[in-house]
C-alpha atoms as a printed R data frame, in Angstrom:
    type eleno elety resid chain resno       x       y       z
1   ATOM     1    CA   UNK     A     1 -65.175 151.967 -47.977
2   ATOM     2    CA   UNK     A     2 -65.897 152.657 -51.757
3   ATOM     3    CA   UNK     A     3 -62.702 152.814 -54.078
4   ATOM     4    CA   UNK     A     4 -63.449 154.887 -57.315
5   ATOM     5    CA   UNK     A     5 -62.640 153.404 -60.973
6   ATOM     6    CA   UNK     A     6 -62.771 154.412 -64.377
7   ATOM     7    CA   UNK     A     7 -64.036 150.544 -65.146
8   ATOM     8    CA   UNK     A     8 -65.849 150.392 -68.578
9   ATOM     9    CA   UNK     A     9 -69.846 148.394 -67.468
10  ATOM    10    CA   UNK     A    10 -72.873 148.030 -69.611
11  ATOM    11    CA   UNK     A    11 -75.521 147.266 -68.238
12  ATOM    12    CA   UNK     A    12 -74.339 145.871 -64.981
13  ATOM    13    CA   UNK     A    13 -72.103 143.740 -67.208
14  ATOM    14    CA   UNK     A    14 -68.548 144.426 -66.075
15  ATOM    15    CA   UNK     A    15 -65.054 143.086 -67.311
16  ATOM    16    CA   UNK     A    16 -62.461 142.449 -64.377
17  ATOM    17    CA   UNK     A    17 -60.111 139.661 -63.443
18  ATOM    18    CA   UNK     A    18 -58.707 139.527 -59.862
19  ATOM    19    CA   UNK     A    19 -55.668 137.980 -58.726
20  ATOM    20    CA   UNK     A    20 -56.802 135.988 -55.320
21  ATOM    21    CA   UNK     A    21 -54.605 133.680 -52.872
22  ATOM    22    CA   UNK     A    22 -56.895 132.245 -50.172
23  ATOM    23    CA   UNK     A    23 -54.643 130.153 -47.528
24  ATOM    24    CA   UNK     A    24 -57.066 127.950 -45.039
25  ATOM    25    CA   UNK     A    25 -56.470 128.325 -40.734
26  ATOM    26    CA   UNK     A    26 -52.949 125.809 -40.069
27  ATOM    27    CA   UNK     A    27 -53.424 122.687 -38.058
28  ATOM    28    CA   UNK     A    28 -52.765 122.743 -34.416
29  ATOM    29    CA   UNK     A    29 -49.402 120.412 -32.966
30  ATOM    30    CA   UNK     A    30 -50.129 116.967 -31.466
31  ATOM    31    CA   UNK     A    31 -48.989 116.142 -28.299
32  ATOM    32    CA   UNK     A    32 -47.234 113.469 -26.974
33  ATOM    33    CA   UNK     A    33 -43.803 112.141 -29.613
34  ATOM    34    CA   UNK     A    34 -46.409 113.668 -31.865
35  ATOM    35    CA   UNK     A    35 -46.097 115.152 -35.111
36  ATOM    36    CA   UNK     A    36 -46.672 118.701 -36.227
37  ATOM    37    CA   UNK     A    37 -49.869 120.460 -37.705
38  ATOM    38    CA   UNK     A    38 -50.668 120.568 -41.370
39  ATOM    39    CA   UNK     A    39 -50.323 124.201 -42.874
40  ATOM    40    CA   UNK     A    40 -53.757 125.459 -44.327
41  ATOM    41    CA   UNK     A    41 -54.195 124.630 -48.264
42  ATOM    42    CA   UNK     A    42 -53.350 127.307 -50.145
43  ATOM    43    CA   UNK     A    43 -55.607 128.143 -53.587
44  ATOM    44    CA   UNK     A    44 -54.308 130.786 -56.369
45  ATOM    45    CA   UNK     A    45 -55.719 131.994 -59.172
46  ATOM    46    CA   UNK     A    46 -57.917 134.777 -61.483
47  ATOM    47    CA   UNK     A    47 -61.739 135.124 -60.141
48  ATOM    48    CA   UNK     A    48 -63.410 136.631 -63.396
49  ATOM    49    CA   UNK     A    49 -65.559 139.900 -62.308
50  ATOM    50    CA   UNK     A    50 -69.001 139.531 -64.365
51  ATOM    51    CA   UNK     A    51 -71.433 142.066 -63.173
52  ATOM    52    CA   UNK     A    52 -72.090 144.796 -61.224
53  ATOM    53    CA   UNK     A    53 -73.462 144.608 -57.246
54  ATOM    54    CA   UNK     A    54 -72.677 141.010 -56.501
55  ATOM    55    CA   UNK     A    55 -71.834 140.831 -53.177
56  ATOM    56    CA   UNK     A    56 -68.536 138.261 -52.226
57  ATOM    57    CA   UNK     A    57 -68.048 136.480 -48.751
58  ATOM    58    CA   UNK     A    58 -65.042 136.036 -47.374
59  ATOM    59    CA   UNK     A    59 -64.085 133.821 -44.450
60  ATOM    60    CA   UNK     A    60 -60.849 133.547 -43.003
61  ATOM    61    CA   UNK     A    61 -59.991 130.300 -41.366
62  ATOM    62    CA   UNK     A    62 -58.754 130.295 -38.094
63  ATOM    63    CA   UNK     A    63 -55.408 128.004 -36.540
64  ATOM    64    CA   UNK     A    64 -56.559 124.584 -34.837
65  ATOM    65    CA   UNK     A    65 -55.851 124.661 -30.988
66  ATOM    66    CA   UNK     A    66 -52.693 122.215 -30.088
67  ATOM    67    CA   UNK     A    67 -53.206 118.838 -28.751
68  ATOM    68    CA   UNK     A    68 -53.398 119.191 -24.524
69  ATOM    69    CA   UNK     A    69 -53.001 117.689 -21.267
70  ATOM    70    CA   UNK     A    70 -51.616 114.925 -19.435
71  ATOM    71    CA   UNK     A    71 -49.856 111.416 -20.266
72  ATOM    72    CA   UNK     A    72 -53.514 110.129 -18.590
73  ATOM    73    CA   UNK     A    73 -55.462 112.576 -20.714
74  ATOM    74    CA   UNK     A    74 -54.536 113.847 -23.679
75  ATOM    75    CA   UNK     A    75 -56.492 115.402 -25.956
76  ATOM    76    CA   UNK     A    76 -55.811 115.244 -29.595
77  ATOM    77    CA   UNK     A    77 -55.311 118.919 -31.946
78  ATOM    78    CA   UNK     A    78 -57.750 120.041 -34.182
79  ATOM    79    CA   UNK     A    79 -57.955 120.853 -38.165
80  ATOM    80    CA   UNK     A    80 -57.223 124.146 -39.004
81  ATOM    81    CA   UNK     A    81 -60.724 126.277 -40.318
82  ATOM    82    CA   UNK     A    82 -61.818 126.773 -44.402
83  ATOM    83    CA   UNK     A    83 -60.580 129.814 -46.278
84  ATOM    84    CA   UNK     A    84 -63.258 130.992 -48.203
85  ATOM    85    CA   UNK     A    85 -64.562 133.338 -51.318
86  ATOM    86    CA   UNK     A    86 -68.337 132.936 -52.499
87  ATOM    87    CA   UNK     A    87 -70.552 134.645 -54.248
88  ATOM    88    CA   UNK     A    88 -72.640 134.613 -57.884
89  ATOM    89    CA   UNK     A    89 -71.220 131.309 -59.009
90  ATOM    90    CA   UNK     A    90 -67.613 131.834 -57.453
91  ATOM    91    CA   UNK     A    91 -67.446 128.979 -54.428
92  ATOM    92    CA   UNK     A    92 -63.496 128.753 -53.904
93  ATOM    93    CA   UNK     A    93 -62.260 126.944 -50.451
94  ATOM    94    CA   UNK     A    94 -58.580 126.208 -49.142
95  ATOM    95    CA   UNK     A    95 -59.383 123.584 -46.850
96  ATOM    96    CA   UNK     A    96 -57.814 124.072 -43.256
97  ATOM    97    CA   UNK     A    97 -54.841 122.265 -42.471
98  ATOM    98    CA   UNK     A    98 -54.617 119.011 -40.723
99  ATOM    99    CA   UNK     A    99 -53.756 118.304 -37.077
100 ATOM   100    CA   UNK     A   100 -50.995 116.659 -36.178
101 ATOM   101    CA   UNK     A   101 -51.169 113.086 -34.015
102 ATOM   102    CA   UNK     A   102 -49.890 111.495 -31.641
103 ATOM   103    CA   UNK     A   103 -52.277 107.845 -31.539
104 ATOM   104    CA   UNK     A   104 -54.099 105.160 -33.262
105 ATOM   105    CA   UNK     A   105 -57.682 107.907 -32.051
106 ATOM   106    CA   UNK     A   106 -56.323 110.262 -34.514
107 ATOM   107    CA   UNK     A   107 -55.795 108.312 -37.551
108 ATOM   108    CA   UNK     A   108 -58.865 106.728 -37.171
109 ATOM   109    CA   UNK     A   109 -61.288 109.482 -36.650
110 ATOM   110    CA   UNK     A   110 -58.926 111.388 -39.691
111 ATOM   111    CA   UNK     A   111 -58.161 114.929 -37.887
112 ATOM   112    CA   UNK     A   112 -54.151 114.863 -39.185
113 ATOM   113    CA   UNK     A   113 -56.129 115.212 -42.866
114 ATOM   114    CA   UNK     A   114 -56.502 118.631 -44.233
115 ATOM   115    CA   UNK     A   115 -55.365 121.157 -46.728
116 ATOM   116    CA   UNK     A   116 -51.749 119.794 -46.016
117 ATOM   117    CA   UNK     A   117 -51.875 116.536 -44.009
118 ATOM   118    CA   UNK     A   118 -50.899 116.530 -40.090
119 ATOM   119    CA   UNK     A   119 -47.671 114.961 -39.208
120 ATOM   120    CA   UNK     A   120 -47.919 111.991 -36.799
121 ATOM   121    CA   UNK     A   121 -46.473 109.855 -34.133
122 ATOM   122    CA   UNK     A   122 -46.795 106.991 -35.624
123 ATOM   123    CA   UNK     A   123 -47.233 105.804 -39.667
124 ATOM   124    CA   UNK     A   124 -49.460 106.575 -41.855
125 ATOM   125    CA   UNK     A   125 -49.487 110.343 -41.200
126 ATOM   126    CA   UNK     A   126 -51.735 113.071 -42.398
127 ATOM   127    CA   UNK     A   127 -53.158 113.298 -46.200
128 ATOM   128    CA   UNK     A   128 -53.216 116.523 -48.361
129 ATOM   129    CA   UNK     A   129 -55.364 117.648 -50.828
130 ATOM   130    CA   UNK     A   130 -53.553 117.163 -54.233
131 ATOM   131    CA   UNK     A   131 -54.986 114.683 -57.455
132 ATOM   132    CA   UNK     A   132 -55.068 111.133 -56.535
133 ATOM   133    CA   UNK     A   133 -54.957 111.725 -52.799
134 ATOM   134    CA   UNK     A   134 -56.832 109.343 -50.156
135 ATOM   135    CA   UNK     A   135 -58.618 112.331 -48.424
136 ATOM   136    CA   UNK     A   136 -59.733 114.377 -51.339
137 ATOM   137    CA   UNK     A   137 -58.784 114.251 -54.732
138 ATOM   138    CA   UNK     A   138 -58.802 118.012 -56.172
139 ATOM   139    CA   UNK     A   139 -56.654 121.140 -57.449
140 ATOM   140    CA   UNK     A   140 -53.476 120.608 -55.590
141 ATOM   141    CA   UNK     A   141 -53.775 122.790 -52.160
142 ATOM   142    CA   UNK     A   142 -51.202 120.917 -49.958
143 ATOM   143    CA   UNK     A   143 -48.780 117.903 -49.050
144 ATOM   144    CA   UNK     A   144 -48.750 115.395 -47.152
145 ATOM   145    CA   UNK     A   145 -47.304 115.015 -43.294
146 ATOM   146    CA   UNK     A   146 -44.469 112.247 -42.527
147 ATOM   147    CA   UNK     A   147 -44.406 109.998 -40.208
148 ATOM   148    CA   UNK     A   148 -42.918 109.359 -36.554
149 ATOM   149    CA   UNK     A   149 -40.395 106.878 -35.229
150 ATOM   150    CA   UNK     A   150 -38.481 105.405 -32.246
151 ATOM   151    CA   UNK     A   151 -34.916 104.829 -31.458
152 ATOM   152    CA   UNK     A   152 -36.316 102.359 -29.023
153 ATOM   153    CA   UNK     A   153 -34.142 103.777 -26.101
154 ATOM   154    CA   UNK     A   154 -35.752 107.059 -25.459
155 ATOM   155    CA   UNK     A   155 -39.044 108.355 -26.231
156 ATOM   156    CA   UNK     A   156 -40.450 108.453 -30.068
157 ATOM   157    CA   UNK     A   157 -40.679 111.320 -32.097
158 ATOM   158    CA   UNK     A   158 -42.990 112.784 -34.799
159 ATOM   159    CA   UNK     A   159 -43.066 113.455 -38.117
160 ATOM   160    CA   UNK     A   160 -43.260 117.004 -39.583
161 ATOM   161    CA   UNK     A   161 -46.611 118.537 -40.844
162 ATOM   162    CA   UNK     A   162 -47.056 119.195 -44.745
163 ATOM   163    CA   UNK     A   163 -46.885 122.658 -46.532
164 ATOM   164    CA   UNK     A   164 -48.341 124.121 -49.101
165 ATOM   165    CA   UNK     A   165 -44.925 123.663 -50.768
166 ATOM   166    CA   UNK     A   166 -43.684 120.549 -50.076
167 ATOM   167    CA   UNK     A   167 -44.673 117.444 -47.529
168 ATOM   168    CA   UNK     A   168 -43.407 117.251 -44.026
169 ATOM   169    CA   UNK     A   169 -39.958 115.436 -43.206
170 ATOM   170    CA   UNK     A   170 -39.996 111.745 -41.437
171 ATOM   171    CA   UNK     A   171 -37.947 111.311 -37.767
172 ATOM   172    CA   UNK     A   172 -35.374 109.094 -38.745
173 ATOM   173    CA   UNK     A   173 -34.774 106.149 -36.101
174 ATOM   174    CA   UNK     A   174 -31.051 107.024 -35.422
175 ATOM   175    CA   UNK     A   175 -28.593 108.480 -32.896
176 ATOM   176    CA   UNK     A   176 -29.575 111.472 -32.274
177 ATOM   177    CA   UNK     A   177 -32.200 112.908 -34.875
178 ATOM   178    CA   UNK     A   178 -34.336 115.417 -34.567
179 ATOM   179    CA   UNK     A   179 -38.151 115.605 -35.000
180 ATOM   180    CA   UNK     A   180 -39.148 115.749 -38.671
181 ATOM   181    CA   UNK     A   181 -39.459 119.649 -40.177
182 ATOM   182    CA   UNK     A   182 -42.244 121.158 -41.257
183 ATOM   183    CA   UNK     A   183 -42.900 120.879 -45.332
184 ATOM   184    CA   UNK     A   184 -41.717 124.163 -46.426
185 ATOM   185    CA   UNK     A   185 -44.471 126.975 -47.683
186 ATOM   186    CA   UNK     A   186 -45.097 128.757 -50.686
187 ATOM   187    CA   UNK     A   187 -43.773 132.622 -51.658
188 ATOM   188    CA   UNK     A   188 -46.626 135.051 -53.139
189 ATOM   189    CA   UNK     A   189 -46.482 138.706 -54.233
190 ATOM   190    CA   UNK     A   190 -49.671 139.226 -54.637
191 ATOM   191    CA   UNK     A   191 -49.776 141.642 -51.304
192 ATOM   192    CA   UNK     A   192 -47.253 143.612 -53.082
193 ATOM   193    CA   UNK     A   193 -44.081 141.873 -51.065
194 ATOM   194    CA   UNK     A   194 -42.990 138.541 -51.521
195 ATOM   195    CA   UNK     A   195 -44.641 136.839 -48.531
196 ATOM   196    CA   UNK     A   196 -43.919 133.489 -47.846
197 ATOM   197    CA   UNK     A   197 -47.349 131.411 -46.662
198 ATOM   198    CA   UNK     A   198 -48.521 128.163 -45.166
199 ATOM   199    CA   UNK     A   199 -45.111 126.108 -43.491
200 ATOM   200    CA   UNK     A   200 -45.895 122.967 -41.628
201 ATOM   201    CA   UNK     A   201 -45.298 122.123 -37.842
202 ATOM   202    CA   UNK     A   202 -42.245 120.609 -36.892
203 ATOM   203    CA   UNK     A   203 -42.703 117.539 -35.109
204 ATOM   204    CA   UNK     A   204 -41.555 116.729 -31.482
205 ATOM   205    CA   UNK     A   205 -38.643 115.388 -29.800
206 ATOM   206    CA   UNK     A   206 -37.961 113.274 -26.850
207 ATOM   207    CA   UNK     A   207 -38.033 114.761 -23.135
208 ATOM   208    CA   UNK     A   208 -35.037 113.164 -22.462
209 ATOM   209    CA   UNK     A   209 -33.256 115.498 -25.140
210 ATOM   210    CA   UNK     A   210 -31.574 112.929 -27.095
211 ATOM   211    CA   UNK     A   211 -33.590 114.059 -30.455
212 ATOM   212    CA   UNK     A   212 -34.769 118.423 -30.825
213 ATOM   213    CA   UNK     A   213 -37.522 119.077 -32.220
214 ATOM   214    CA   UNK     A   214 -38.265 119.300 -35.578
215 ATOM   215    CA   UNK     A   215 -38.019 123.083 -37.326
216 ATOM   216    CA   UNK     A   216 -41.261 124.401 -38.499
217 ATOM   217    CA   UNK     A   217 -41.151 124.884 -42.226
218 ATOM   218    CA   UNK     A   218 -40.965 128.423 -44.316
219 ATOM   219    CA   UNK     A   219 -43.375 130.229 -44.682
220 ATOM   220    CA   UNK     A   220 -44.629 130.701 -40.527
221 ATOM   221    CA   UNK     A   221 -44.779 126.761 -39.242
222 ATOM   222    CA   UNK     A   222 -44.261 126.071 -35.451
223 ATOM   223    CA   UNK     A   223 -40.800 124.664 -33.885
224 ATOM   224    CA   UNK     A   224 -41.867 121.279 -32.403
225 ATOM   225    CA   UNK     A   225 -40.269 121.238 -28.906
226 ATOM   226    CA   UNK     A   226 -38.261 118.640 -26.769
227 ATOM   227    CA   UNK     A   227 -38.898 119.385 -23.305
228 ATOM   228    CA   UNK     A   228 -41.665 118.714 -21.217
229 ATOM   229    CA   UNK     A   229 -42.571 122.164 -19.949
230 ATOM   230    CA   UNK     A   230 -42.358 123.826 -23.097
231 ATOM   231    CA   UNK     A   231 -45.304 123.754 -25.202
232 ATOM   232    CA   UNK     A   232 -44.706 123.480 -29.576
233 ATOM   233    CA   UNK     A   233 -44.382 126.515 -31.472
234 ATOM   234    CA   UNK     A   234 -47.561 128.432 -32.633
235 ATOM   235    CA   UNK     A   235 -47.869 129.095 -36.362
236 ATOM   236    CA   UNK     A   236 -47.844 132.705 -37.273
237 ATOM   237    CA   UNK     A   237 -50.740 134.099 -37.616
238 ATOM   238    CA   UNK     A   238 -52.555 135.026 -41.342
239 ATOM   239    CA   UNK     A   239 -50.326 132.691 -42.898
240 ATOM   240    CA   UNK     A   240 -52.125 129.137 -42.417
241 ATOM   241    CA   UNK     A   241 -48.971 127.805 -41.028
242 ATOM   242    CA   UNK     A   242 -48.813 124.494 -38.868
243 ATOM   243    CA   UNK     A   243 -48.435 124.250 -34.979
244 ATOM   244    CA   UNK     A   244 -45.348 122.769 -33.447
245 ATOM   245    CA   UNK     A   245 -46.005 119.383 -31.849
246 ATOM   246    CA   UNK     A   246 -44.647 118.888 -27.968
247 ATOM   247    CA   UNK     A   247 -43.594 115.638 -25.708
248 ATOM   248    CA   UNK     A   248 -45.832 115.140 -23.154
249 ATOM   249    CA   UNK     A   249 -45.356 116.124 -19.275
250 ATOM   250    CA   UNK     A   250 -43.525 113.525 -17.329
251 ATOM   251    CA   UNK     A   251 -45.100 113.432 -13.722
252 ATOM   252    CA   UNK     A   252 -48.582 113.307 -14.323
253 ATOM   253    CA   UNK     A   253 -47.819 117.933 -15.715
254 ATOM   254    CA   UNK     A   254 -49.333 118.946 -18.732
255 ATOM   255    CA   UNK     A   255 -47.680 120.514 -21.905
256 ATOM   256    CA   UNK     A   256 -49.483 121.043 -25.523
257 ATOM   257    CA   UNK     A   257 -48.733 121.377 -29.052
258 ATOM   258    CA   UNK     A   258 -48.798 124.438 -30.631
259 ATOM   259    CA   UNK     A   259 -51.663 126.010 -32.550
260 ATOM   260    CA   UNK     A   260 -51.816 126.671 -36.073
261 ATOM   261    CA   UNK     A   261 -52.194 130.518 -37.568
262 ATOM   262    CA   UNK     A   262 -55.382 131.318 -38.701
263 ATOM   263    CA   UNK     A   263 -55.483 132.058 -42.700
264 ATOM   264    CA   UNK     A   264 -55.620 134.874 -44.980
265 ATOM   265    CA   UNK     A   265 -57.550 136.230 -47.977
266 ATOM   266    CA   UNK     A   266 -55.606 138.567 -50.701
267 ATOM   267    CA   UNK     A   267 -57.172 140.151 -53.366
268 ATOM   268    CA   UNK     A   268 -54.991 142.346 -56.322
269 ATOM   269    CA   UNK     A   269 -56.399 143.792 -59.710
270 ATOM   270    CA   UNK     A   270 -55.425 146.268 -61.720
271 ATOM   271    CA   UNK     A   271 -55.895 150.033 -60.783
272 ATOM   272    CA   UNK     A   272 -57.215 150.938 -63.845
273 ATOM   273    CA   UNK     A   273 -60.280 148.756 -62.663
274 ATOM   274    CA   UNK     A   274 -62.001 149.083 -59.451
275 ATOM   275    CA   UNK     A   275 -65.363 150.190 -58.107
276 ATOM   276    CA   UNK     A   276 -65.518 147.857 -55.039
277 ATOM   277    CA   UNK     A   277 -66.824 147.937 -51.812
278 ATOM   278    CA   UNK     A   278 -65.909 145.949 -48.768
279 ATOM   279    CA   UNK     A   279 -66.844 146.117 -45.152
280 ATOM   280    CA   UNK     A   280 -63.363 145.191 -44.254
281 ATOM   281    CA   UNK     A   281 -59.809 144.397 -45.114
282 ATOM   282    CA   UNK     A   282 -56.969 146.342 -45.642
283 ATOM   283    CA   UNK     A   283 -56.390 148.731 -48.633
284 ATOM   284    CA   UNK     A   284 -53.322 149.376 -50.628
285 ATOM   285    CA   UNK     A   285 -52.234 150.082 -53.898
286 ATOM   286    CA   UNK     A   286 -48.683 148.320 -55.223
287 ATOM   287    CA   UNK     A   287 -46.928 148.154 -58.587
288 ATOM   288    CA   UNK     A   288 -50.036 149.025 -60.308
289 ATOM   289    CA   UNK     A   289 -52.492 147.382 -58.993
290 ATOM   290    CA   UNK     A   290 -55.021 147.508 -56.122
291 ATOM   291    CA   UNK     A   291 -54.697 145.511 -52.662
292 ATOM   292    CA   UNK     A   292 -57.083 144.308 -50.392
293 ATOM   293    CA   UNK     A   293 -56.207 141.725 -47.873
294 ATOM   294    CA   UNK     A   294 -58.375 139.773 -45.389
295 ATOM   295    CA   UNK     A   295 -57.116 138.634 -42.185
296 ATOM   296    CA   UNK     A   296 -60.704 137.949 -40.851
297 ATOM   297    CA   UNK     A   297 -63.914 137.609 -42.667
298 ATOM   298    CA   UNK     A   298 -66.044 140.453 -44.528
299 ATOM   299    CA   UNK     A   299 -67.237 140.992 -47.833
300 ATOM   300    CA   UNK     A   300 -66.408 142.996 -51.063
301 ATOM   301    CA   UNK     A   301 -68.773 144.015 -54.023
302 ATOM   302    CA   UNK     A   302 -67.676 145.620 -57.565
């Protein structure tokens, strides 16, 4: 689809800036008193439109699955997928959003890091990317997850996963506390609404329901659940958000966490500018200015 433009270029030399938000895929729940998935990091800013017929990828992360199985053998969740715009010298990525954990396999081999870190069962949780982190020190695109606990007469619970707002909440070892939230997301209006993005999971509870599960944060994160036959809450889709984390099955059953929602690429700039082409996306026009937003990968050119 070709949108028209009355966009001043010389000689292939063109003069545009475009509002982008790119939100990476939201971790997937852990299973297991585990704690709940990392949203995707979430990147905003101007990409400066140089010249003419340069072609721009975009990928659109998708959610991690949820941690799964039985008590026997579980199987940790996995890392939300990169959010992505490149082309000419643009290379911009919102790393995908941790998964949340449940044991000492997860910490080590690092899959509760991400965008925002996954929550966990246990302590240390999930990194984010932000300055000075432990995983990757950058342009802040995240917090961190929180950490699990035990009241050390029924069944630990998890931590919550980290937003792109704000870091997930710690179980507190007492009475009858839930789960930690989910970190809450961020608000945009770059679609033309104000759309809230990228909550993390909330952790789980205890199958013998002293503690609830933690509530998923705003902006689309996953309830974390408390019963054994009810898997966490997914994230909502194309808006990076976190998985719920689930208890595991008592009686050799399965259950699972909940998986993350895949990401989402948004693109505004003024309508008295234009001239691109894209394979796919959707098309509006808001306030002034011209919309296109991803929710799975394609390409644009001005």
């Amino acid at each position: 689809m070709t949108v028209a433009n009355d966009l001043a270029s010389l000689g292939g030399l063109i003069f545009s800036n475009v509002a982008y938000l790119a939100v990476g895929g939201g971790g997937g729940g852990g299973l297991n008193s585990a704690g709940g998935g990392g949203a995707g990091g979430v990147l905003q800013g101007t990409l400066p439109v140089l010249f003419a017929n340069t072609t721009y990828v975009v990928t659109v992360g998708s959610g991690g699955a949820g941690g799964s199985g039985v008590s026997t053998n579980q199987i940790n969740g996995s890392r939300g997928a990169n959010s992505s715009i490149s082309g000419g010298i643009t290379n911009i990525i919102a790393i995908g959003g941790g998964a949340g954990g449940a044991d000492a396999a997860a910490a080590t081999n690092g899959v509760m890091n991400g965008g925002s870190g996954g929550g966990y069962g246990g302590s240390p949780a999930g990194f984010a990317v932000y300055p000075g982190s432990s995983y990757i020190s950058a342009p802040q695109q995240g917090y961190n997850g929180n950490t699990g606990t035990s009241d050390s007469v029924t069944y630990g619970v998890g931590g919550g996963g980290g937003g792109g707002g704000g870091p997930g909440a710690n179980s507190v070892n007492s009475g009858t506390a839930p789960g930690g939230n989910g970190g809450i997301g961020i608000y945009s209006s770059i679609s033309g609404a104000n759309t809230a993005y990228a909550g993390g999971g909330g952790g789980a509870g205890d199958t013998r329901g002293t503690h609830a599960g933690g509530t998923g944060g705003l902006g689309g994160g996953g309830n974390g659940s408390s019963s054994s036959s009810t898997p966490g809450g997914a994230g909502t889709v194309n808006t990076g958000s976190g998985g719920g984390a689930a208890p595991y099955a008592s009686g050799g059953g399965s259950n699972a966490g909940g998986a993350g929602g895949s990401g989402v690429v948004i693109l505004s700039w003024p309508n008295t500018t234009a001239n691109v082409v894209f394979a796919s996306g959707t098309y509006s026009e808001s306030g002034g200015n011209r919309i296109l937003k991803f929710t799975s990968s394609g390409f644009f050119s001005f």
